[in-house]
C-alpha positions as CSV (number, residue, x, y, z in Angstrom):
1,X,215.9,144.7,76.9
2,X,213.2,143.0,79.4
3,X,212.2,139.8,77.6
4,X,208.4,140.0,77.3
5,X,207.0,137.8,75.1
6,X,207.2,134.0,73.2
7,X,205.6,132.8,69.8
8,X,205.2,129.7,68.8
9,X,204.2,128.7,65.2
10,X,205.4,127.6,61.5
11,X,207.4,129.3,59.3
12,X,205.5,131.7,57.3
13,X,207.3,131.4,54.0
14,X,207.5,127.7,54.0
15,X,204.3,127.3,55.2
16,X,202.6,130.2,53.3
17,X,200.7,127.6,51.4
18,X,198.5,126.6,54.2
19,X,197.7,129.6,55.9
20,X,194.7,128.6,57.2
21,X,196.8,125.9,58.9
22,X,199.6,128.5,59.5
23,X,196.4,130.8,61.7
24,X,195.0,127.9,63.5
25,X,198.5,126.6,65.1
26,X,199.1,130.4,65.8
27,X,196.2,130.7,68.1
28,X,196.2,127.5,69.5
29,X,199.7,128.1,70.6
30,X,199.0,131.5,72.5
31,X,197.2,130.1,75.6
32,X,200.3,128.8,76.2
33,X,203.0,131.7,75.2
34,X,199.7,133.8,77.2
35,X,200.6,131.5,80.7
36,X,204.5,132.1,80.1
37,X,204.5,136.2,79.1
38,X,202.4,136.7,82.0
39,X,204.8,135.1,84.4
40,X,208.1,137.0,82.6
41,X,206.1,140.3,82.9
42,X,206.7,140.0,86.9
43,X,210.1,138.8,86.9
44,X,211.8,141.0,84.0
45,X,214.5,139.5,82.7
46,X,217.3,141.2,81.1
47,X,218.1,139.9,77.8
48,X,221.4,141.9,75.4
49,X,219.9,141.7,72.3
50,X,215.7,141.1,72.3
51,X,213.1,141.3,74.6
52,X,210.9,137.8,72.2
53,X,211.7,134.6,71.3
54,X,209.8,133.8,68.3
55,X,210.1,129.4,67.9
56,X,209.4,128.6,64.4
57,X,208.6,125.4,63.4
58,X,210.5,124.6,60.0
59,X,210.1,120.8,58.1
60,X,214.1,121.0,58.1
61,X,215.7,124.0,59.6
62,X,218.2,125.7,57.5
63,X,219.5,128.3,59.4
64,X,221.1,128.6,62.6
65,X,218.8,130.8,65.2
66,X,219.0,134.2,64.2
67,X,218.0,138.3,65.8
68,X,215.8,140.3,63.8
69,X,214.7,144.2,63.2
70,X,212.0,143.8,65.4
71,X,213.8,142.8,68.6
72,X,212.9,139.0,68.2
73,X,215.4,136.1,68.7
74,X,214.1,133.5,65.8
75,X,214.6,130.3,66.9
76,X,214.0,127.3,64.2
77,X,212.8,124.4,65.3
78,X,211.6,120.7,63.4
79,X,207.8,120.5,62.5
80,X,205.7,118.1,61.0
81,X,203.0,120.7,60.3
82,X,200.7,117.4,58.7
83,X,201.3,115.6,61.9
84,X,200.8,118.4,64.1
85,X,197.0,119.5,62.0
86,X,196.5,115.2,62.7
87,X,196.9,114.9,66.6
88,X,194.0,114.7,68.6
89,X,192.7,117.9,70.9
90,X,193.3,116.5,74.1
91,X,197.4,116.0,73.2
92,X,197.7,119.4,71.5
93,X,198.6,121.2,74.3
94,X,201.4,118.5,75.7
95,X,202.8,118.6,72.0
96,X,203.0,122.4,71.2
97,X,204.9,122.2,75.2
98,X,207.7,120.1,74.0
99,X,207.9,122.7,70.4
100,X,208.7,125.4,73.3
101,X,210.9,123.3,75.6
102,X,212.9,122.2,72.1
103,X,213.4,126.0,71.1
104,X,213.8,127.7,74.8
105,X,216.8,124.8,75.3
106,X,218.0,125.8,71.7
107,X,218.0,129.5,72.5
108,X,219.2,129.0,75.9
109,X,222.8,127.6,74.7
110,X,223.7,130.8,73.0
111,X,221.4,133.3,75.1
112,X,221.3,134.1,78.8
113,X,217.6,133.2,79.0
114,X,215.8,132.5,82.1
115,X,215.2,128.6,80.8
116,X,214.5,127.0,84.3
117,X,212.0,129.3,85.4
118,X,210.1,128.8,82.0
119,X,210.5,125.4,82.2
120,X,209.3,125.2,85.8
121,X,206.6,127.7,84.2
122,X,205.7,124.9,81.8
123,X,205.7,122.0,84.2
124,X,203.3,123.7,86.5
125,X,200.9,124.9,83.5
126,X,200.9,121.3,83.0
127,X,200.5,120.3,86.6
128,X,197.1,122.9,86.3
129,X,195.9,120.8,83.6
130,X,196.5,122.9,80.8
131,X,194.8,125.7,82.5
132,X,195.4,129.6,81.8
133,X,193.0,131.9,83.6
134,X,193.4,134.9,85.9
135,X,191.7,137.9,87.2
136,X,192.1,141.4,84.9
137,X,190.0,143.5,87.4
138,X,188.2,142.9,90.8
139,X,186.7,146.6,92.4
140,X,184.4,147.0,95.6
141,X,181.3,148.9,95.0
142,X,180.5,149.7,98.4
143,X,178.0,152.6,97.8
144,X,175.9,149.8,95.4
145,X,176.8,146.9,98.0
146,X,178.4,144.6,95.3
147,X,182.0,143.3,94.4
148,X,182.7,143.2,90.5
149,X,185.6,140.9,89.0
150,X,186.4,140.2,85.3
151,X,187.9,136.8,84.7
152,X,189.8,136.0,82.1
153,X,190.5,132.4,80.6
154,X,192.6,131.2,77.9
155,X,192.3,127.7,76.0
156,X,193.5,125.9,72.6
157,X,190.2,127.0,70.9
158,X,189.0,130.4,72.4
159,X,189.4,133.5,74.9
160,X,187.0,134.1,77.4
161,X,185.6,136.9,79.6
162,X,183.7,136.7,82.6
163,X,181.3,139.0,84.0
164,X,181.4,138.0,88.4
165,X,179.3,139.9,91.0
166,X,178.7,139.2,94.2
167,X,176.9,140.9,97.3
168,X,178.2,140.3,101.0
169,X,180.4,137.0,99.3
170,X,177.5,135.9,98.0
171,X,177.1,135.1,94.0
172,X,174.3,137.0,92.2
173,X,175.5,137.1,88.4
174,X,178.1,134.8,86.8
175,X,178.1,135.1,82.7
176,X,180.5,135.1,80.0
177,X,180.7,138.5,78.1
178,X,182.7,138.1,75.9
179,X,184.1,135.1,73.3
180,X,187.1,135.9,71.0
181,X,189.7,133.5,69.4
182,X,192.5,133.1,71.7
183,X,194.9,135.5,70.4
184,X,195.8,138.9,72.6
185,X,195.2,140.8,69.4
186,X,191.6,140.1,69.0
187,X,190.2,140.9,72.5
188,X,193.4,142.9,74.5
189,X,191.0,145.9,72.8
190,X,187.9,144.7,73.7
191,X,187.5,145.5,77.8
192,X,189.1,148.4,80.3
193,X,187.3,148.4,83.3
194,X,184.3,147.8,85.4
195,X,181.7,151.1,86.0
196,X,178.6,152.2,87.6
197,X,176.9,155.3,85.5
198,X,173.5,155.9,85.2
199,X,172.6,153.1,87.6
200,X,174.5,150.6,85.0
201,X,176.6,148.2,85.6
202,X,178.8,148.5,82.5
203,X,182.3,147.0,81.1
204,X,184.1,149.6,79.3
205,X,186.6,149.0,76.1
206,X,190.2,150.4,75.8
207,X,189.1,151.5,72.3
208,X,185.7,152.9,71.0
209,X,183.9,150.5,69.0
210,X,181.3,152.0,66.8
211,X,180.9,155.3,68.7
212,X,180.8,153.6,72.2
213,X,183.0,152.7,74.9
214,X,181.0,150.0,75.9
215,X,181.5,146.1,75.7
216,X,178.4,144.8,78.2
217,X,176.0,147.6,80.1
218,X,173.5,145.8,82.8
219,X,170.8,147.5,85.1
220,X,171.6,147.8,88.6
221,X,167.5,147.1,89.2
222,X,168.2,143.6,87.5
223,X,170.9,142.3,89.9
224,X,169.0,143.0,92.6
225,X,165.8,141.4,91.4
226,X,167.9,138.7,90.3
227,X,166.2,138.6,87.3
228,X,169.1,138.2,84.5
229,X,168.7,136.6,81.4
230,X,172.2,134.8,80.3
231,X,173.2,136.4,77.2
232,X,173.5,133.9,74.5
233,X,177.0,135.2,72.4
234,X,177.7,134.4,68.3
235,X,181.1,133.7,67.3
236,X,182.5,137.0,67.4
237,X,181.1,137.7,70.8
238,X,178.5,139.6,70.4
239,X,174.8,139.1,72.3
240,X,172.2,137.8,70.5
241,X,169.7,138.8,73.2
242,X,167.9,142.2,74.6
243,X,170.7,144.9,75.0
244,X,169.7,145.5,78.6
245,X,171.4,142.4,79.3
246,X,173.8,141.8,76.5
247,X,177.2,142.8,75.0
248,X,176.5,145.7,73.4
């Protein structure tokens, strides 16, 4: 099996108490696990028995680590869950690093594991300041005379996506379409690819929502008059402003 993925969070049974706790450690840790599963997805290692490594923090672990039906190695790890919910923003990220480096170690001395490339994975996320962001799309318009990219961007609190276009290298619309929590399951769904139909810039979805394909539509008239309003977004990312230039 290619290992493909790593999950961070507390146990769900000990824990299952405090799940609002339990689902706010859970996203925070995926900008993180995000950084790592995009790295192992160009390297594809080989692992026997799993292709995730699920680290689960445990107030005093019980069990040794263990495989599971789903093709996850469950690694269990010590957690303070009232310390971690007391440490300040800025140290979050550091913290929930050393959780990983604890459990990848763990895993590693049973488990052929890659464990110095993610650990040289980690070190440089850290040398980047914390920093998860890359590019899901970039096409060439050449018949409109504009270059399209979506950027991506991953933190502690949210997922972004950003809308860049540019004519002859020069910048003529730079907005954020789209705000999710940072968790793959709330906005993987959410954007495709980049289009021009109708003379509309548009971002399409990998699945319909409502009876569109259609996350953000934007006139081609209005990048070239450079008039564009920036779309104001509510907590589920939706625009709160004129369709025409809103996620729709």
């Amino acid at each position: 099996m290619i290992l493909k993925q790593i999950y961070l969070y507390p146990d769900l049974v000990e824990f299952q108490g405090r799940a609002q706790d339990v689902a706010i450690i859970r996203d925070q840790t995926r900008h993180i696990c995000n950084f790592l599963e995009r790295q192992l997805a160009t390297f594809k290692f080989n692992c026997e028995k799993f292709n995730k490594i699920c680290i689960i923090g445990c107030s005093a672990p019980l069990r040794a680590m263990y495989l599971v039906s789903s093709n996850a190695l469950a690694v269990p790890v010590v957690f303070d869950i009232d310390r971690c919910r007391a440490i300040p923003a800025h140290l979050l990220a550091a913290y929930y690093i050393d959780l990983l480096v604890t459990g990848l170690t763990r895993a590693a001395s049973e488990f052929a594991i890659p464990l110095d490339d993610l650990l040289r994975w980690l070190d440089a996320f850290k040398a980047g300041g914390y920093r998860n962001a890359w590019t899901f799309k970039d096409k060439n318009f050449r018949h409109a005379g504009i270059r399209c990219r979506l950027d991506c961007s991953m933190t502690l609190d949210a997922f972004t996506l950003k809308l860049h276009v540019s004519n002859k290298g020069e910048t003529i619309f730079d907005r954020v379409i789209l705000v999710t929590p940072p968790d793959e399951v709330a906005f993987h769904y959410r954007f495709k690819d980049v289009i021009i139909e109708d003379d509309k810039l548009m971002v399409t979805t990998k699945i319909a929502v409502g009876d569109e394909h259609i996350l953000y539509s934007l006139p081609l008239s209005e990048l070239t008059a450079g008039a564009i309003e920036s779309p104001s977004l509510d907590a589920d990312g939706n625009s709160m402003n004129r369709p025409v230039a809103g996620v729709r």
